[in-house]
N, C-alpha and C positions, 0 to 999 in steps of 0.2 A: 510409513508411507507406502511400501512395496501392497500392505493388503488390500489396501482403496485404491491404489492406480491402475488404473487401464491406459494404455497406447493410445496416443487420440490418431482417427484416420487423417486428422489435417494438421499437419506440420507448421503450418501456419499459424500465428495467432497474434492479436491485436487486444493492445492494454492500453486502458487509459491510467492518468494518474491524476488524483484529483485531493484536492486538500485547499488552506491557506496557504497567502503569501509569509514565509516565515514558517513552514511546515517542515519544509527540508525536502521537497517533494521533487522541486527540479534536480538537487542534488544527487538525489534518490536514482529518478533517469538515469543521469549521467554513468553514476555508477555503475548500474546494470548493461549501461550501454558499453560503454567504453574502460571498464575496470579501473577509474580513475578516480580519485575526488575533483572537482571542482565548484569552488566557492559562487554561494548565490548573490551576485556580487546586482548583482541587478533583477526585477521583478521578471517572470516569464510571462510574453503571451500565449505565444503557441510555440512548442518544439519538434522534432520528432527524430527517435531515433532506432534504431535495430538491432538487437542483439539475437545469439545463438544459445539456448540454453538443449543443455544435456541430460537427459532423465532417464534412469537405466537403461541407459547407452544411448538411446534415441536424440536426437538430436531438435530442439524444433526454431523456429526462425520467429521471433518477438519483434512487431512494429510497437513500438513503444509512443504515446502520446502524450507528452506534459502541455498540462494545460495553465492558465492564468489563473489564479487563485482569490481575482478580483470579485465578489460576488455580483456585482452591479454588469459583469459580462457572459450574465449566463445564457443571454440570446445567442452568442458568436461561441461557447462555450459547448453549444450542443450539437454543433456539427462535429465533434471529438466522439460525441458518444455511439455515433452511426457504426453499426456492425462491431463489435466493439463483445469482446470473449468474456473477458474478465476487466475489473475495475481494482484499482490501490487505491483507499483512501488513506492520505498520511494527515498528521500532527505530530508536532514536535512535543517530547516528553518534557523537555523544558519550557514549553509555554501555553500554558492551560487556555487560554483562549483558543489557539488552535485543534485543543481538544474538545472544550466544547462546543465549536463550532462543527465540528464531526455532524451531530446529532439535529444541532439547531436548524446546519443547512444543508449540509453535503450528503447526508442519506436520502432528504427528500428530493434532493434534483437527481440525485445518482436513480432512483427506482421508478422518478419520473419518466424519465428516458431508457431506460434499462430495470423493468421492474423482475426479471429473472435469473438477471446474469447474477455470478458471482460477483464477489467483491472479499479484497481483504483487508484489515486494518492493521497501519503501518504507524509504530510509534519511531522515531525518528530522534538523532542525537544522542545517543545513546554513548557516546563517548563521554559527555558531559554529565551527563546525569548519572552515571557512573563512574566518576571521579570528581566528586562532590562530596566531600566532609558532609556526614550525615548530620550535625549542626547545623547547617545551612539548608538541610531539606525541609520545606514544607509543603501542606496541601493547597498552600496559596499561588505557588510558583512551581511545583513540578509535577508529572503525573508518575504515579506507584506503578507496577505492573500489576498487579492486582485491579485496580481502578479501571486501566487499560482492559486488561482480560474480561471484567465484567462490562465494561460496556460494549465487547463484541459481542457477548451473547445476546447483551440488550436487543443492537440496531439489526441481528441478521447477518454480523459478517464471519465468512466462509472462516475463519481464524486469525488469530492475535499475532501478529511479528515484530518483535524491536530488533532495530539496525544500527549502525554507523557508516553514512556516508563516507565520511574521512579515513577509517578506520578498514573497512569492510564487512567490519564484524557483523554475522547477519543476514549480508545479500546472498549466500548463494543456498540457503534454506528459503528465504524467500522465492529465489525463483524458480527454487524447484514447486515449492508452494504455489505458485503460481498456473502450471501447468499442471498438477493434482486439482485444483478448484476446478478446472474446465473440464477433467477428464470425468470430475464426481454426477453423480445424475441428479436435476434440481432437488426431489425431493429426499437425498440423501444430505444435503449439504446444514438443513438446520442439525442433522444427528451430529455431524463436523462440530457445528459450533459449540459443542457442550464440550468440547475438551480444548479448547482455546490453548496454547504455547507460546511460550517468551522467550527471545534467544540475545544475550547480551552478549 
C-alpha cells in the first residue's frame, strides 16, 4: 500500500455505498461506522454515517452514505451520488443475484453519475461462505473469490475486498482501501485493477 499512497490534501472524504437489498451493504456501513455488527433487520432507504480512518498515521474523516438498494429508486438515489470520492459496491457472496446485479445494474448508474471516481467491489458475508462444508458449495448459490476478483477487473473497479460484517474480518483493509483509491491518480487506477486481493 505504502508505494501507491500519497497523503490526500483533504481529510475529508465522502463514500457512498451502493449494492442490493440483501448485499450486506447497510451492515457494511455500520460496521465502519460504529465498529459494531448490526443485523439488516429492515431494508435501508437512506442512512448516513462518519467514521475516522487512520492511514500511516494520518487520520481522515469518512461521511459514509448507505443508500436503498431498491432499484426502482434510483431518481431519489442520486442525490447520494453528489460530490461523492469514492464508491463501494457490495454483494453478498452468498447470493448470486446480488452479484449479478453488480454488472447488470449498479456499474451503469454508479459511472452514470460518477463516471471517474473510484469505486471498489465489496463481497460481503464472508463469515458464511467460509464456514460452509464445501459439499454444499456451489456456482448456483455462492460466489468463489476468483469469480469475484475477475469480475473486478471486468467492471473497472479500483480492487476486489471480501469482509464480514459480524465478524470484522476484512474492514479495516477495506478502509484503508478506501482512502488508497482516492489518493491513486485516475489514470493509474485501471493499472490497480490487474492485481485485484481477497481478504477473508
Amino acid at each position: 500500500m505504502a508505494a501507491r499512497y500519497e497523503p490526500l490534501e483533504n481529510s475529508s472524504l465522502k463514500c457512498v455505498v451502493i449494492g442490493d437489498t440483501g448485499s450486506g451493504k447497510s451492515a457494511l456501513a455500520h460496521r465502519i461506522a460504529a465498529q459494531e455488527f448490526k443485523s439488516e433487520s429492515d431494508p435501508t432507504l437512506f442512512d448516513n454515517f462518519a467514521a475516522t480512518i487512520t492511514v500511516d498515521g494520518i487520520p481522515y474523516h469518512l461521511s459514509i452514505f448507505d443508500t436503498t438498494g431498491k432499484h426502482d429508486m434510483a431518481r431519489l438515489r442520486a442525490l447520494s451520488y453528489v460530490k461523492s470520492d469514492v464508491v463501494i459496491v457490495c454483494f453478498s457472496m452468498i447470493n448470486l443475484e446480488t452479484f449479478n446485479n453488480v454488472k447488470k445494474f449498479w456499474v451503469a448508474e454508479l459511472r452514470h453519475h460518477l463516471p471517474r471516481a473510484p469505486f471498489l467491489l465489496v463481497g460481503t458475508h464472508t463469515d458464511v461462505r467460509y464456514n460452509t462444508p464445501d459439499i454444499q458449495l456451489t456456482t448456483d448459490s455462492f460466489v468463489s473469490p476468483g469469480r469475484g476478483s475477475d469480475s473486478a477487473l471486468e467492471i473497472g473497479a479500483f480492487t476486489y475486498l471480501e469482509c464480514s460484517s459480524l465478524t470484522g474480518d476484512g474492514i479495516d483493509e477495506l478502509c484503508k482501501e478506501i482512502v488508497v483509491a482516492v489518493s491513486v491518480k485516475p489514470t493509474e487506477i485501471s493499472k490497480k485493477s490487474t492485481s485485484c486481493c481477497a481478504v477473508s
